[in-house]
Each structure stands twice: as structure tokens, then as C-alpha cells.
BALOBA-1460 file (C-alpha; in Angstrom, 3 decimals):
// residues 301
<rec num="1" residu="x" x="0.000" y="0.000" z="0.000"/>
<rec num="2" residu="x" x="1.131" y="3.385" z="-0.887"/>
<rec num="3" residu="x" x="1.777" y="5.324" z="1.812"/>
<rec num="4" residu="x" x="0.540" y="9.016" z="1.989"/>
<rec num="5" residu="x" x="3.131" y="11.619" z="1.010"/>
<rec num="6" residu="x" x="4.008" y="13.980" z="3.998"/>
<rec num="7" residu="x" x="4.468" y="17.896" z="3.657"/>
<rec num="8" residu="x" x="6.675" y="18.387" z="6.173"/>
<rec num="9" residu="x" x="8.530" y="15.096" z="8.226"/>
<rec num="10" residu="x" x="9.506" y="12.239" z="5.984"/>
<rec num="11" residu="x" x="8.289" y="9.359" z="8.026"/>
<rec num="12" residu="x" x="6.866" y="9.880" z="11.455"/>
<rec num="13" residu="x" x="5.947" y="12.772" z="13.528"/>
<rec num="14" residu="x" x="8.050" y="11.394" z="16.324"/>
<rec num="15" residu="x" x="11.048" y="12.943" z="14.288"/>
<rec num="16" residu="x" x="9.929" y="16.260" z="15.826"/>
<rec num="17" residu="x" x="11.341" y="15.279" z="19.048"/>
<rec num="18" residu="x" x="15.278" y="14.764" z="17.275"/>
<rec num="19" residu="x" x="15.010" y="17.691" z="15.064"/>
<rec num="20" residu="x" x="14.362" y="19.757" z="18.178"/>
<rec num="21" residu="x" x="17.103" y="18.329" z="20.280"/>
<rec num="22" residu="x" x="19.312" y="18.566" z="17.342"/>
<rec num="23" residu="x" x="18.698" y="22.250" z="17.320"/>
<rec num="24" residu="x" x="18.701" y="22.716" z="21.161"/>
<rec num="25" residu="x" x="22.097" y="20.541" z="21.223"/>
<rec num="26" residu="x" x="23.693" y="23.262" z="18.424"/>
<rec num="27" residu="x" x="22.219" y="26.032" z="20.321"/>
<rec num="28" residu="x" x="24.045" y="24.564" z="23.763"/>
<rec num="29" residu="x" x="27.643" y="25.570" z="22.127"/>
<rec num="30" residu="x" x="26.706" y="29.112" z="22.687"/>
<rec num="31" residu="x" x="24.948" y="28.122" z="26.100"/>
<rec num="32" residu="x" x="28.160" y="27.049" z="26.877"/>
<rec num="33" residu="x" x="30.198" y="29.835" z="25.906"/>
<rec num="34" residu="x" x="27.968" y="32.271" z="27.772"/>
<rec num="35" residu="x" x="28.416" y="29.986" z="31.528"/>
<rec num="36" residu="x" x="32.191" y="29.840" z="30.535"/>
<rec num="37" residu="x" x="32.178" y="34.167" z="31.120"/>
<rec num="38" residu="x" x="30.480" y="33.506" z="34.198"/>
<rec num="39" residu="x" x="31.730" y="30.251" z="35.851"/>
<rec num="40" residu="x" x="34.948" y="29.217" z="37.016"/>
<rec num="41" residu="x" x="37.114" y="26.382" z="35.483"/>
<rec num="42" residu="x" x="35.286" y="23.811" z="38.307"/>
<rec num="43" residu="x" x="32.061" y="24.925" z="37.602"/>
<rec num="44" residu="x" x="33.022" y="24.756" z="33.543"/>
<rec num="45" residu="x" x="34.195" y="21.111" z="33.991"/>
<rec num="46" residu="x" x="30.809" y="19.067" z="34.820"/>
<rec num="47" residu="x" x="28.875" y="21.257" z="31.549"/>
<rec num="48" residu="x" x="32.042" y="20.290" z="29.336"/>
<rec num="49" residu="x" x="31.955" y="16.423" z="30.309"/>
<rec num="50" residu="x" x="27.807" y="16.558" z="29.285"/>
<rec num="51" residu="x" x="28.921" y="18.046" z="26.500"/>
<rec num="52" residu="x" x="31.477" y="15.276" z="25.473"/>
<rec num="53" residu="x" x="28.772" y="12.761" z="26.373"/>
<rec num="54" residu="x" x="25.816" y="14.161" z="24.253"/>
<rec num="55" residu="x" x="28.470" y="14.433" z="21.257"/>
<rec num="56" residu="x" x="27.971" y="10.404" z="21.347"/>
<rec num="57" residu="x" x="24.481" y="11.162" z="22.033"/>
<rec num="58" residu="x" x="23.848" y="13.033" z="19.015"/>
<rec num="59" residu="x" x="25.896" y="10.698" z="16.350"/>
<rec num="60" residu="x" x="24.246" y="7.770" z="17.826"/>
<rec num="61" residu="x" x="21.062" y="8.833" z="18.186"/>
<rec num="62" residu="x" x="19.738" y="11.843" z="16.592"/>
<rec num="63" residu="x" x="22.831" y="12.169" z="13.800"/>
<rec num="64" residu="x" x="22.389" y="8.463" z="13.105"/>
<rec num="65" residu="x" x="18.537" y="8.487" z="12.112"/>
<rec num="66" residu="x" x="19.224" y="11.144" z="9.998"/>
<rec num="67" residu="x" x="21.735" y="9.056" z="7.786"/>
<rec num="68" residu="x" x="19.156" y="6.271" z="7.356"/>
<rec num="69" residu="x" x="15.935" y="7.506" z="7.253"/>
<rec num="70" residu="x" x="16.558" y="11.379" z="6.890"/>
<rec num="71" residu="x" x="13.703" y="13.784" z="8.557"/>
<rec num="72" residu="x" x="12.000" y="15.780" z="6.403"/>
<rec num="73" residu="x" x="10.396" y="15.027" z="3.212"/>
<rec num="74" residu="x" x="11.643" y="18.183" z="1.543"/>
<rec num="75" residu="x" x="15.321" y="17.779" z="0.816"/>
<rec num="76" residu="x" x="16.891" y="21.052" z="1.348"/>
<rec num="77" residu="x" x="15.664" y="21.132" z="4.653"/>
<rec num="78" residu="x" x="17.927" y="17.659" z="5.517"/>
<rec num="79" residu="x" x="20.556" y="19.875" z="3.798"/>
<rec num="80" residu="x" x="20.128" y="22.522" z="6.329"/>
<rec num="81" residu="x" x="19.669" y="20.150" z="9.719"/>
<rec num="82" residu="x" x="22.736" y="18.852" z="8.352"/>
<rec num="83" residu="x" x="24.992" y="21.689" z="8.822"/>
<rec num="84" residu="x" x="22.904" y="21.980" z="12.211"/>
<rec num="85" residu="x" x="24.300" y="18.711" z="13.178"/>
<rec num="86" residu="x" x="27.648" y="19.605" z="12.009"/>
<rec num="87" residu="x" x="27.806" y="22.420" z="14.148"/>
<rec num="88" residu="x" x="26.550" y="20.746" z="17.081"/>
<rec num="89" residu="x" x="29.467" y="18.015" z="16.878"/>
<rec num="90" residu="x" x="32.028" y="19.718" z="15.219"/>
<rec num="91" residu="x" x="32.389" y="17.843" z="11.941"/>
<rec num="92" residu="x" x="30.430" y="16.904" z="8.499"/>
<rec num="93" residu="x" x="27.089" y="15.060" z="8.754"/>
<rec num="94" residu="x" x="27.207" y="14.428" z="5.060"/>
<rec num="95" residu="x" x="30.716" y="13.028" z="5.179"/>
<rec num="96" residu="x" x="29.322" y="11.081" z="8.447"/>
<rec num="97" residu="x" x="26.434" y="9.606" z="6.009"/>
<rec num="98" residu="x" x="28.696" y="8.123" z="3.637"/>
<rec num="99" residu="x" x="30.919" y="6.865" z="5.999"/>
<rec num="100" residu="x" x="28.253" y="5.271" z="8.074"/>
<rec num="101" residu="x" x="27.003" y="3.863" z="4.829"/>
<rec num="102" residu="x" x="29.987" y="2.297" z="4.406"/>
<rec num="103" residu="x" x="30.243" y="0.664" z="7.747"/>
<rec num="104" residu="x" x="26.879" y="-1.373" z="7.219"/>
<rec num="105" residu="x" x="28.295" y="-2.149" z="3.543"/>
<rec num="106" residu="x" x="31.020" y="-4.316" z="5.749"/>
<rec num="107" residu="x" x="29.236" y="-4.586" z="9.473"/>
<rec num="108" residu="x" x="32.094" y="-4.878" z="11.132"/>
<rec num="109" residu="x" x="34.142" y="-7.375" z="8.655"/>
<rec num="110" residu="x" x="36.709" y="-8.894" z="9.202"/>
<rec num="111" residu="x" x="39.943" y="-8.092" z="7.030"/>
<rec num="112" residu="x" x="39.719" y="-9.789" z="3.193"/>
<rec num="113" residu="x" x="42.646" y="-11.237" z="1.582"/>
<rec num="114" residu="x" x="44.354" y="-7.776" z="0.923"/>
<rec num="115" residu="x" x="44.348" y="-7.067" z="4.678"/>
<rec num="116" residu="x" x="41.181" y="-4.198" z="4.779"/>
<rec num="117" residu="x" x="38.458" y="-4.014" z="5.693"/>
<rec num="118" residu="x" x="35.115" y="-3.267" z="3.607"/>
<rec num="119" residu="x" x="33.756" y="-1.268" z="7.078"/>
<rec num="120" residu="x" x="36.240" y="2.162" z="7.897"/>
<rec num="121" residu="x" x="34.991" y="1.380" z="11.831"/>
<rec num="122" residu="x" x="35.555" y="-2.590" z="12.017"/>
<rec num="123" residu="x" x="37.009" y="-3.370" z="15.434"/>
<rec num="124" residu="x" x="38.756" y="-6.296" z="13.351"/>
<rec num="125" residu="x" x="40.550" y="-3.650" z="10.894"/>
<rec num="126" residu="x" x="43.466" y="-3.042" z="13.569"/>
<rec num="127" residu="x" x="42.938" y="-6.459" z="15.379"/>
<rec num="128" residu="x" x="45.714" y="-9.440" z="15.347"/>
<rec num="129" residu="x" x="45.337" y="-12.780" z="15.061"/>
<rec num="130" residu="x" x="41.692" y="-12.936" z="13.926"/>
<rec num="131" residu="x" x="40.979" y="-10.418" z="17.141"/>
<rec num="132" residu="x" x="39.009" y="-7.052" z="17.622"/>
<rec num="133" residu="x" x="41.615" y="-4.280" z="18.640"/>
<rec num="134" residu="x" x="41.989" y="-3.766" z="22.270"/>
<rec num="135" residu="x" x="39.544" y="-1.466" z="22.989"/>
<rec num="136" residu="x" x="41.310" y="1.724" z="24.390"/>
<rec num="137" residu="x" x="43.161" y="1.601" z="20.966"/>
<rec num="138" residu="x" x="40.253" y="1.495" z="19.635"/>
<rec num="139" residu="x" x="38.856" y="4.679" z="20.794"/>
<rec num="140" residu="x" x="41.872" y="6.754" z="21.274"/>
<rec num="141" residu="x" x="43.006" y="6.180" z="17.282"/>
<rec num="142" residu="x" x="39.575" y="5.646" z="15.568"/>
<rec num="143" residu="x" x="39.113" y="9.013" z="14.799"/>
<rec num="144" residu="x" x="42.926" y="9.991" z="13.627"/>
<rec num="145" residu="x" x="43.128" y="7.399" z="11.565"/>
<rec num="146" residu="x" x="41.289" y="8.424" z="8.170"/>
<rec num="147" residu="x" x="41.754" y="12.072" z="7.000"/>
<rec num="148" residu="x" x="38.065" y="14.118" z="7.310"/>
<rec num="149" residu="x" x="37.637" y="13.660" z="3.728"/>
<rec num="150" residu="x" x="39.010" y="10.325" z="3.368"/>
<rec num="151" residu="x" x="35.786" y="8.511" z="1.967"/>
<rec num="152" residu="x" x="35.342" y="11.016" z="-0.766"/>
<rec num="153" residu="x" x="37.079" y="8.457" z="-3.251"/>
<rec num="154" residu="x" x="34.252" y="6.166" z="-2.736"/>
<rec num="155" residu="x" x="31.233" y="8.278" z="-3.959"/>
<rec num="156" residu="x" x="30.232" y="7.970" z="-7.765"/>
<rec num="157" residu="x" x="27.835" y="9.333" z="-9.995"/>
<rec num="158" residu="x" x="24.717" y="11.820" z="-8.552"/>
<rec num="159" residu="x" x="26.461" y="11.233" z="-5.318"/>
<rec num="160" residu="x" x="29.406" y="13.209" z="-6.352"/>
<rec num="161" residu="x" x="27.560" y="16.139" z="-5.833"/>
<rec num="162" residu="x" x="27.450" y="15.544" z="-1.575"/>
<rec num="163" residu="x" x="31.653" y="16.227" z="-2.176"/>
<rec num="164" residu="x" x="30.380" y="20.074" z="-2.156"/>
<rec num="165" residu="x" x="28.088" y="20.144" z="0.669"/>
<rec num="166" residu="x" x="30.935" y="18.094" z="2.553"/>
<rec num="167" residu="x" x="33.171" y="21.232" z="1.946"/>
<rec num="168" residu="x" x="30.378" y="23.280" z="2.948"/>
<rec num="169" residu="x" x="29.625" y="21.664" z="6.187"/>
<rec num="170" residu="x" x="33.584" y="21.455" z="7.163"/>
<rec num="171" residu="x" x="33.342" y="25.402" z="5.813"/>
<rec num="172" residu="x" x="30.586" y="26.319" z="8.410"/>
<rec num="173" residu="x" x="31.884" y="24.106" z="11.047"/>
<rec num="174" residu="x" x="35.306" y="25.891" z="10.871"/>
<rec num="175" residu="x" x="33.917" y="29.284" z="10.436"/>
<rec num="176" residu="x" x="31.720" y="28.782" z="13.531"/>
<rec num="177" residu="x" x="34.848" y="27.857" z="15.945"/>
<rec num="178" residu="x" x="35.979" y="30.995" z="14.153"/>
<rec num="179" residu="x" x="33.327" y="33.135" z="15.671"/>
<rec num="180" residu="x" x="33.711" y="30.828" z="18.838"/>
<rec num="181" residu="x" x="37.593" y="32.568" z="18.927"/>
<rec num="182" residu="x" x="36.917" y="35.587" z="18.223"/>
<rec num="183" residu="x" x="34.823" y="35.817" z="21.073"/>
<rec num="184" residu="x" x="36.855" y="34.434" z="23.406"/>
<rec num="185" residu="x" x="39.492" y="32.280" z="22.423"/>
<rec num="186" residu="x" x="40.103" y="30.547" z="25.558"/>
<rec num="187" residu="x" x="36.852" y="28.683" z="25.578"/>
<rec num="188" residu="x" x="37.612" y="27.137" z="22.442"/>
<rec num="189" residu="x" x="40.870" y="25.886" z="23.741"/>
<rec num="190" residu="x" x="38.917" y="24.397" z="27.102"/>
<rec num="191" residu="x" x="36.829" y="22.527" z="24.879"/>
<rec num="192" residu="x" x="38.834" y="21.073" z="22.287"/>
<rec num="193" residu="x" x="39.731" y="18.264" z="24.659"/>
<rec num="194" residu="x" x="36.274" y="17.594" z="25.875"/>
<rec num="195" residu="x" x="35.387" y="17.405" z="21.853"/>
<rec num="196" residu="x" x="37.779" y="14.960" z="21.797"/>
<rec num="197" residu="x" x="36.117" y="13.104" z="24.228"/>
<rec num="198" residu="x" x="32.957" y="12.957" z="22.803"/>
<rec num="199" residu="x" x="34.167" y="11.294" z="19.343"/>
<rec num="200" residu="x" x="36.463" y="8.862" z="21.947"/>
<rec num="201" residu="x" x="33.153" y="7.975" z="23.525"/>
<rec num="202" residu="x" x="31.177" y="7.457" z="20.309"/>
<rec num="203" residu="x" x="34.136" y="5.173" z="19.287"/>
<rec num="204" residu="x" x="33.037" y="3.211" z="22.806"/>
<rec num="205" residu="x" x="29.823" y="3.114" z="21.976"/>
<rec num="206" residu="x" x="30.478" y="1.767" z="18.321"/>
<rec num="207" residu="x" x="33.099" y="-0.912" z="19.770"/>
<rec num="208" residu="x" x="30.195" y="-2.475" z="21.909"/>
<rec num="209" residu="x" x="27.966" y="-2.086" z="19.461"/>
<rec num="210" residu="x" x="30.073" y="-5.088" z="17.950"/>
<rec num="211" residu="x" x="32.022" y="-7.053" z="20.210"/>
<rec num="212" residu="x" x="30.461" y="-10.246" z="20.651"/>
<rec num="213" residu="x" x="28.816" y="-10.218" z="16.928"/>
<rec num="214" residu="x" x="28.896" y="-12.313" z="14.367"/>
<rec num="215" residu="x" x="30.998" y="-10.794" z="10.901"/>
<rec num="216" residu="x" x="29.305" y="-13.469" z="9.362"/>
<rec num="217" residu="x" x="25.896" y="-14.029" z="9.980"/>
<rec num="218" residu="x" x="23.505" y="-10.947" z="9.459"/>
<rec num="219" residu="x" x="21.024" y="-11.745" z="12.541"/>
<rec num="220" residu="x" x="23.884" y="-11.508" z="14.308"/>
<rec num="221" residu="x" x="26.037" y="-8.814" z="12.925"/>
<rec num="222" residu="x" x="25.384" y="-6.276" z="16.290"/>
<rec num="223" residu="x" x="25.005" y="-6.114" z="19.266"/>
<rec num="224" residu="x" x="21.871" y="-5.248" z="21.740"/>
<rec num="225" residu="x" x="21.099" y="-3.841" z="24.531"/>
<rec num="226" residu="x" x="17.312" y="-3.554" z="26.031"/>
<rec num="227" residu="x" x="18.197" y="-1.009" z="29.147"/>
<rec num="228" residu="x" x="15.136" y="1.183" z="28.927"/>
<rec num="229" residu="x" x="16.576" y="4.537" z="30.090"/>
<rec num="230" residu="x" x="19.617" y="4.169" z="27.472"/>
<rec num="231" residu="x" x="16.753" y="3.280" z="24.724"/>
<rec num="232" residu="x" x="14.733" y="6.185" z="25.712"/>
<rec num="233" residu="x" x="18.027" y="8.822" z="25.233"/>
<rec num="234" residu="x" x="19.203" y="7.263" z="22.709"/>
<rec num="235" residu="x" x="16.482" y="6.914" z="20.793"/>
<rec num="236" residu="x" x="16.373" y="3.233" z="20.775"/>
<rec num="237" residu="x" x="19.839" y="2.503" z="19.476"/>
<rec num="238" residu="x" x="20.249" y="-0.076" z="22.082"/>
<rec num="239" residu="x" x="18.457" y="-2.346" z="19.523"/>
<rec num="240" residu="x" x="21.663" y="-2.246" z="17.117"/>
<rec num="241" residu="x" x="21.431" y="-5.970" z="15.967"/>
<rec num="242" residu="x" x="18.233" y="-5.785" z="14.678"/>
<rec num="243" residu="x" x="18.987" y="-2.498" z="13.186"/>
<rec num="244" residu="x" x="22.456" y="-3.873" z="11.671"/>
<rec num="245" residu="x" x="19.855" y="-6.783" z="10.009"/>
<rec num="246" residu="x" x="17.490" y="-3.787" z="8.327"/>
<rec num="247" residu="x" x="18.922" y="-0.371" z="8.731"/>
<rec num="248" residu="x" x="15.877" y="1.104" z="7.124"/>
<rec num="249" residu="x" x="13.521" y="0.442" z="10.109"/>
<rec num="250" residu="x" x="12.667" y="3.467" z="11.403"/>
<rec num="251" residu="x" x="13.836" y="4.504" z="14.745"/>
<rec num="252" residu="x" x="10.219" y="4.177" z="16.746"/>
<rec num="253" residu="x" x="9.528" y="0.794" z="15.145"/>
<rec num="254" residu="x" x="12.738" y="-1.129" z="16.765"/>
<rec num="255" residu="x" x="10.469" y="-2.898" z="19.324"/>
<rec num="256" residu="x" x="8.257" y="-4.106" z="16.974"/>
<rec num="257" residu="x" x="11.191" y="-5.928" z="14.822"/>
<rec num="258" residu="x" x="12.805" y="-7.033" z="17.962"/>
<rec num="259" residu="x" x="9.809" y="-9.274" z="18.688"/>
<rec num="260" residu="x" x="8.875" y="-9.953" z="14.925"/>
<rec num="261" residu="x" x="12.498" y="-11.703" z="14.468"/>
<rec num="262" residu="x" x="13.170" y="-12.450" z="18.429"/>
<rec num="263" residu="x" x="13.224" y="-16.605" z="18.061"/>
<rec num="264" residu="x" x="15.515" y="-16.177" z="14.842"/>
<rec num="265" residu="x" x="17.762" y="-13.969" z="17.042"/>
<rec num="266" residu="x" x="18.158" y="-16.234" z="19.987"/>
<rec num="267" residu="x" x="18.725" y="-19.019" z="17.470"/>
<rec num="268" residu="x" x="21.682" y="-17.221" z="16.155"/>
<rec num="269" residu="x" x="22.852" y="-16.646" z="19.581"/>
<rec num="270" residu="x" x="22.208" y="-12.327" z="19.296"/>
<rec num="271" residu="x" x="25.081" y="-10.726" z="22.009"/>
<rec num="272" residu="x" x="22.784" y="-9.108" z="24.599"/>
<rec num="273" residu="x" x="24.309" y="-6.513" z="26.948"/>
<rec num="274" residu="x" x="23.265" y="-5.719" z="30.325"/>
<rec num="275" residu="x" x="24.227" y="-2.298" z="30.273"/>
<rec num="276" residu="x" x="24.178" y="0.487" z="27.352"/>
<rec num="277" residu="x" x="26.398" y="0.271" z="24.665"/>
<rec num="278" residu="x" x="28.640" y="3.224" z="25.991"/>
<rec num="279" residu="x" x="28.912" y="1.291" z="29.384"/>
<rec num="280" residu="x" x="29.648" y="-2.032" z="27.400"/>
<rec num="281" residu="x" x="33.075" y="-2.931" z="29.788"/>
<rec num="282" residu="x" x="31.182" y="-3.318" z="32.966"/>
<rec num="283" residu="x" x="29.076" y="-6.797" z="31.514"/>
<rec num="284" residu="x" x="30.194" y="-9.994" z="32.492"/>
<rec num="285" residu="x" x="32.187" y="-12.202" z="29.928"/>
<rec num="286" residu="x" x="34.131" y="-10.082" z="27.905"/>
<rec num="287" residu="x" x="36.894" y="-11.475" z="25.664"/>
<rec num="288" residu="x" x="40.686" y="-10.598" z="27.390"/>
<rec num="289" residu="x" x="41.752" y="-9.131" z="24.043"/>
<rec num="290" residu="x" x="40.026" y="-5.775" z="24.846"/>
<rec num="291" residu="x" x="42.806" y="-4.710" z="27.053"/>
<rec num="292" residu="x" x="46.066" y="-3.792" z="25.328"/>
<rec num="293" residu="x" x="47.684" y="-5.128" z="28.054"/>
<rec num="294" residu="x" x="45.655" y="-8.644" z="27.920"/>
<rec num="295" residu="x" x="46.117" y="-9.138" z="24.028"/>
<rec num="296" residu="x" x="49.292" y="-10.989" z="24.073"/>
<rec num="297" residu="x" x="47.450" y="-13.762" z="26.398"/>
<rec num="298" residu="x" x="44.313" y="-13.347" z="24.241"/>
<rec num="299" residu="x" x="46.386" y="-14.587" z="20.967"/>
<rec num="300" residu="x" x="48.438" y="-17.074" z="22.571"/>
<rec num="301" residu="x" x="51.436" y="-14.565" z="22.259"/>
């Protein structure tokens, strides 16, 4: 059945809750500029570390839906919430998009003959001996490791085109830590690091999203976890296997699929975390190899 064409938001009208925070978390970067006149370095410190947190908030939440099933049903305004979301984490959503792309094009793979991996994020693309990376690896490098543009080599055809709104975003994004400088240049150096942070702990959030999967058997190919609270943030990317098995479901329908294909999940022995994704090291059971220091035991080194 065809479904009715929208005027305004794409697919639900639950989206208006996302668009708004993605606005309100943009918006917080000047918040945040405004308590650093008025607050002392303590008082700055607890507002930066939220800040690094909803950085993995946003790309794994709000940022994330917008890659697979974008907002609105008029396309230049995804172009604009783009740059908002940009803005609000400091690099290029459309870049992000293809990239993302990319890592369901692999899920996590493990490295082919020539030694790469199909997937730019596969916690196997750094591993040894058939092993994830250790972890802190993981999350310190992940983000150093390709240059910003470094997917650009991969689009083809009509999609050619996003290579200009990529330069655009990184434009905006870059002029906007400008202005950030200009009016007062020591808040942009107090929150570089906590930026940092916040792609270190989306990195932690992706590596749990994996560990424990199966590179070779779709049902399997994530990772879940069913804590409601994280679900409710997070807009329900807790339910990352069945999302890794079909990436178009939209974001309020997750439940649904998780009991449509539950039986076919616990039959292919679906990883199920006890806590959220970003809190993946405190579960029981976890392979030694996610140490550095525990690898060399993990491999039989």
C-alpha cells in the first residue's frame, strides 16, 4: 500500500522530538560559551563532560537516524539540519552519512585477503590474530586514523555532488569555531579536549555495538542492549542488531522488529548486553583481548 506523502517530516511525527534536540544541542555551544564568562574552570568542567557525552548522544542517536531515514520530506531542509548537526558536533554530517554507509556495507568485517576491511569502523581492521583491537586503541586512534575527507574516493555518480556540501559543512563548522575565537578564544581551547572526548566515547559506543557479533551471519552482525533509560536517550539505538539486520527500520519501530524476528535472534545466539552500549566494559564475559595489556594472552602470544 502506498503510503501518503508527507508535507513536512519524511516518516513519522516522532522525528519532531530529534530535530528539536538537534537544534537545542547546536544552540548549547553558545549556552556554553555564555556559563564559561560567568563560571569558574570547576564549575566549567561538569557542563564540558555533558557536553562530550551528548556528542555520542547526538551521532548515535539523533545524527544516526538522519543518515538512514533522513527527517524531512523536503530535501533542502535535511541539507540545512545537516549543517545543524555539524555544528553541534564539530564535523560533516554528510561526510558522516557516507561513511556510516559504508560501515553497514562491511558490518564490522573482518579483514579480506588484501588485509582491509570493507567497514572504515571494524574493530577487526586493527585487530591481530583474527581479534578485535583492544579497545582503548580502539577509541583513542579511531578518529585519527582516516583524513576528514578520506571517503570522498568512494562516492560515484549523482552522489558526487554531496563532495560540495561536505566542503560546505567542514566550511561552516570551521567558520563557527571561528566566531567561537573571536569571542573568546580561551573557551575554544577548554573545549577542544572535551570534543575529543565525545568522538572517543562514540568510538566506545560503536566498539560495543560489535564485540560479541557475528561478521558473518547478518542476525547476528550487532550487538543489543534492552536497558530502557539508554533506549529512551538514545532513541532506541540499544536495539543495534536488529537495526544492523534492516537499517531502514525506522527509529520508533525497533520494538516491533525485535519481537517480529526475536526466536531467529536467539537461534543465532544475538550478544545481549546488560548495560548500554557506551557502558559495554562493565558486563560480564568479555573477551581478554580488549585490554592492550591482555592481548598478548588473548592470541596465545
Amino acid at each position: 500500500m502506498k503510503q501518503p506523502q508527507r508535507l513536512l517530516l519524511a516518516h513519522s511525527g516522532w522525528d519532531a522530538i530529534p530535530i528539536v534536540l538537534g537544534i537545542a544541542h547546536a544552540a548549547s555551544v553558545i549556552g556554553l560559551l555564555v556559563a564559561f564568562e560567568a563560571l569558574p574552570w570547576w564549575g566549567m568542567l561538569p557542563l564540558a563532560l555533558l557536553y562530550a557525552v551528548s556528542i555520542s548522544w547526538n551521532v548515535n542517536s539523533i545524527a544516526h537516524n538522519q543518515v538512514h531515514n533522513p527527517y524531512f520530506a523536503w530535501p533542502p531542509l535535511n541539507r540545512a539540519f545537516n549543517i545543524v548537526l555539524s555544528l553541534a558536533c564539530g564535523f560533516s554530517q554528510t561526510e558522516h552519512h557516507h561513511t556510516h554507509l559504508r560501515h553497514h556495507s562491511g558490518n564490522s568485517d573482518r579483514p579480506g585477503a588484501g588485509g582491509a576491511t570493507v567497514d572504515p569502523f571494524s574493530i577487526y581492521r586493527f585487530g591481530h590474530g583474527g581479534q578485535p583491537e583492544p579497545m582503548l586503541s580502539y577509541i583513542i586512534l579511531s578518529n585519527y586514523r582516516d583524513s576528514p575527507t578520506g571517503n570522498t574516493g568512494k562516492l560515484t555518480g549523482r552522489q558526487r555532488r554531496d563532495l560540495w556540501w561536505m566542503r560546505i559543512e567542514f566550511a561552516c563548522v570551521i567558520a563557527f569555531v571561528a566566531l567561537l575565537a573571536w569571542l573568546d578564544w580561551r573557551f575554544v581551547l577548554f573545549m577542544v579536549p572535551f570534543w575529543a572526548l565525545g568522538h572517543m566515547l562514540s568510538a566506545l559506543n560503536g566498539y560495543y555495538e560489535h564485540l560479541g557479533g557475528d561478521p558473518d551471519q547478518p542476525m547476528a552482525w550487532g550487538v543489543s542492549s534492552y536497558t530502557r533509560l539508554y533506549n529512551l536517550m538514545w532513541m532506541n539505538n540499544g536495539y543495534h542488531a536488529e537495526h544492523h539486520y534492516r537499517p531502514k527500520v525506522h527509529w520508533t519501530r525497533m520494538k516491533a522488529l525485535h519481537r517480529e524476528i526475536a526466536a531467529q535472534q536467539q537461534a543465532a545466539g544475538v550478544r545481549v548486553l546488560r548495560h548500554a552500549h557506551g557502558l559495554g566494559f562493565l558486563d560480564p564475559g568479555h573477551p581478554p583481548h580488549i585490554w592492550p595489556w591482555r592481548r598478548r594472552a588473548a592470541v596465545g602470544g
